[in-house]
GUDO-805251 format. One record per residue (C-alpha): y negated, x negated, z negated. Coordinates in pm, whole numbers, padded with zeros to 5 digits, always signed. Layout:
N
YXZ/...
END
This chain:
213
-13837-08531-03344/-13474-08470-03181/-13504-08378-02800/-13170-08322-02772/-13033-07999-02938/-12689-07896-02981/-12456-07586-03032/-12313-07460-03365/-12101-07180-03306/-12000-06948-03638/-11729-06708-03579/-11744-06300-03619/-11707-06239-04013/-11354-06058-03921/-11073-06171-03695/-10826-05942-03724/-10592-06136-03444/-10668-06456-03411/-10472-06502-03137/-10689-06257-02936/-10990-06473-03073/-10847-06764-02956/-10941-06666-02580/-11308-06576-02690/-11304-06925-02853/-11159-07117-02553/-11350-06924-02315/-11708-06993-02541/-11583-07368-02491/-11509-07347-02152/-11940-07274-02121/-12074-07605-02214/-12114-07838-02480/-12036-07736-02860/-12119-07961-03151/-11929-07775-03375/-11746-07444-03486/-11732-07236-03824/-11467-07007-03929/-11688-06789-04141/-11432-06475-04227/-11544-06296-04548/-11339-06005-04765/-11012-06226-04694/-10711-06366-04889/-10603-06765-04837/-10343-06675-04606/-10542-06456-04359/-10792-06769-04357/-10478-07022-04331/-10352-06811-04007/-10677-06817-03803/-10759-07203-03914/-10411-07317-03807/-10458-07110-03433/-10827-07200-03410/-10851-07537-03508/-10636-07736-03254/-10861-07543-02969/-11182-07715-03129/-11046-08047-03187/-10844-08129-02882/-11187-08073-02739/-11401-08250-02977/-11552-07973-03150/-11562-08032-03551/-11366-07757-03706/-11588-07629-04017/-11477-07421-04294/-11720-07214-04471/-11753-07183-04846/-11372-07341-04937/-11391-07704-04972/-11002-07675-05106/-10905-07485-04822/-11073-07771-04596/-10902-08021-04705/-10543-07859-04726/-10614-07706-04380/-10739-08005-04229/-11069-07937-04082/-11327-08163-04011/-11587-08013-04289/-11676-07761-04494/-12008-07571-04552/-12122-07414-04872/-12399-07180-04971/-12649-07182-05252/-12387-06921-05431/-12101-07110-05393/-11973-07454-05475/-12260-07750-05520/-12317-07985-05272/-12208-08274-05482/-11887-08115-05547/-11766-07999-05248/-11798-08421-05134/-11592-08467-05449/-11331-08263-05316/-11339-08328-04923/-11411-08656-04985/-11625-08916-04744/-11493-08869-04425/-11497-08474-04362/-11870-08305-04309/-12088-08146-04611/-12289-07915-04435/-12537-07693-04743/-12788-07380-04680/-13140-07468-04773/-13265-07109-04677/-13652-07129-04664/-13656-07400-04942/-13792-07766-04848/-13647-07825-05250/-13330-07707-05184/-13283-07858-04821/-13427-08224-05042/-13144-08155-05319/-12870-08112-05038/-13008-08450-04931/-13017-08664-05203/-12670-08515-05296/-12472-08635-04974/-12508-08347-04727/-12458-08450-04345/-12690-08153-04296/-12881-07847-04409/-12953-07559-04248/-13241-07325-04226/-13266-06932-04191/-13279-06694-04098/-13533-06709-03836/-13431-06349-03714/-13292-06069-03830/-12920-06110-03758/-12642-05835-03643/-12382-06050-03849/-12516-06090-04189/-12743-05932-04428/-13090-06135-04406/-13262-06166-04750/-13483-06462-04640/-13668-06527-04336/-13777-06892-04287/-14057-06995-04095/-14012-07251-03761/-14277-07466-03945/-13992-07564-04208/-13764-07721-03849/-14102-07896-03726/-14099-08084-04145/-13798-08152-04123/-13711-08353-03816/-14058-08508-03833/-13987-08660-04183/-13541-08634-04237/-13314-08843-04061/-13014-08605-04180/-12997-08331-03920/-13097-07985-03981/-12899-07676-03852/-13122-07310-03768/-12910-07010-03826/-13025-06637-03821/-13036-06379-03524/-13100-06646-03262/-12996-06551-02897/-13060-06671-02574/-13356-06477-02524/-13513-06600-02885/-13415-06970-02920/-13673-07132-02782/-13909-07198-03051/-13701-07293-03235/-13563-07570-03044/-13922-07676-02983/-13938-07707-03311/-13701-07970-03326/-13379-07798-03433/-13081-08060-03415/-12844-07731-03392/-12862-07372-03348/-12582-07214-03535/-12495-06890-03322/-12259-06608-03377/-12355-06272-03265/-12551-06424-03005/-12241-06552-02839/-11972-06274-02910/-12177-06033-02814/-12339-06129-02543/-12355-05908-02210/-12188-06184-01967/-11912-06311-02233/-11927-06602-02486/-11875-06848-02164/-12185-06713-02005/-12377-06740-02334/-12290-07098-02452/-12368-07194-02048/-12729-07063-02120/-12743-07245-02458/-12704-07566-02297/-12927-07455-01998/-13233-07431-02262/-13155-07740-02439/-13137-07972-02109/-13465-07776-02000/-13564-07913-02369/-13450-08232-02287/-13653-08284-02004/-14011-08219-02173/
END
């Protein structure tokens, strides 16, 4: 089981100015360490997409911080981000590898499924994530997933497994007991009462408190 657990941030579903953004981003990265970010904007053409990948993306990767597209393998690849993710509606695992190729990330929602997180598996994924744990401000939850599903994974996967759904400061810790590799986080860091900086500075706080069991 991982000690070490990292941060997935997912942007707000609507960035009307991503210039504006761009401060909340820098200032969320200016907290602590980030594994990753995902531009997750839904109800959007190509071009709004384009716009806030081309101002966001240099922010994450002068700082090491894979730049993840969500659902648009294409778009990935012609906006040169590190990865893409895809859901069980959208394109299949296998391919969305076709299309990025081998060096950019695969990253596939398993929901509550151990099948479906095994099938993202043995079709290339460099992860799978489970959720929702919560109830989430940012996205409609139609499955809730049990921790138990984290504590199977990492005790039997060697591919790392992402958490995602309504998790906050004040709600993370089980499952980072549990033995998540990353907690994907959106409203829990846009919205939080002291400022995205303040909320990816207690992120880190639990998982070196994790660390140290």
């Amino acid at each position: 089981m991982s000690s070490t657990c990292r941060l997935y941030l997912v942007s707000p579903e609507r960035i009307e100015h991503p210039s504006i953004f761009a401060d909340e981003l820098r200032a969320a990265l200016a907290g602590g360490d980030v594994a990753a970010f995902q531009l997750r904007l839904k109800g959007v053409d190509d071009a709004a997409i384009a716009r806030a990948a081309d101002t966001l993306r240099p922010i994450c990767q002068q700082r090491d911080v894979a730049f993840i597209l969500n659902d648009r393998p294409d778009l990935a690849v012609r906006l040169d981000c590190d990865g893409v993710h895809v859901g069980q509606d959208d394109i299949s695992c296998a391919e969305a590898r076709r299309i990025v190729g081998p060096d950019r990330q695969v990253g596939v929602t398993a929901h509550a499924s151990r099948h479906l997180a095994m099938e993202a598996a043995e079709a290339g994924a460099d992860y799978v994530a489970f959720g929702a744990f919560y109830s989430s401000t940012t996205k409609a939850v139609t499955t809730l997933a049990d921790i138990e599903i984290v504590e199977w994974w990492s005790e039997l996967m060697e591919i790392p497994c992402v958490a995602i759904g309504g998790i906050t400061v004040e709600n993370a810790a089980p499952v980072i007991a549990a033995g998540a590799d990353f907690l994907a986080v959106a409203g829990g860091v846009w919205n939080h009462e002291g400022g995205p900086e303040a909320a990816v500075r207690a992120f880190n706080e639990l998982f070196a408190a994790r660390g140290q069991d």
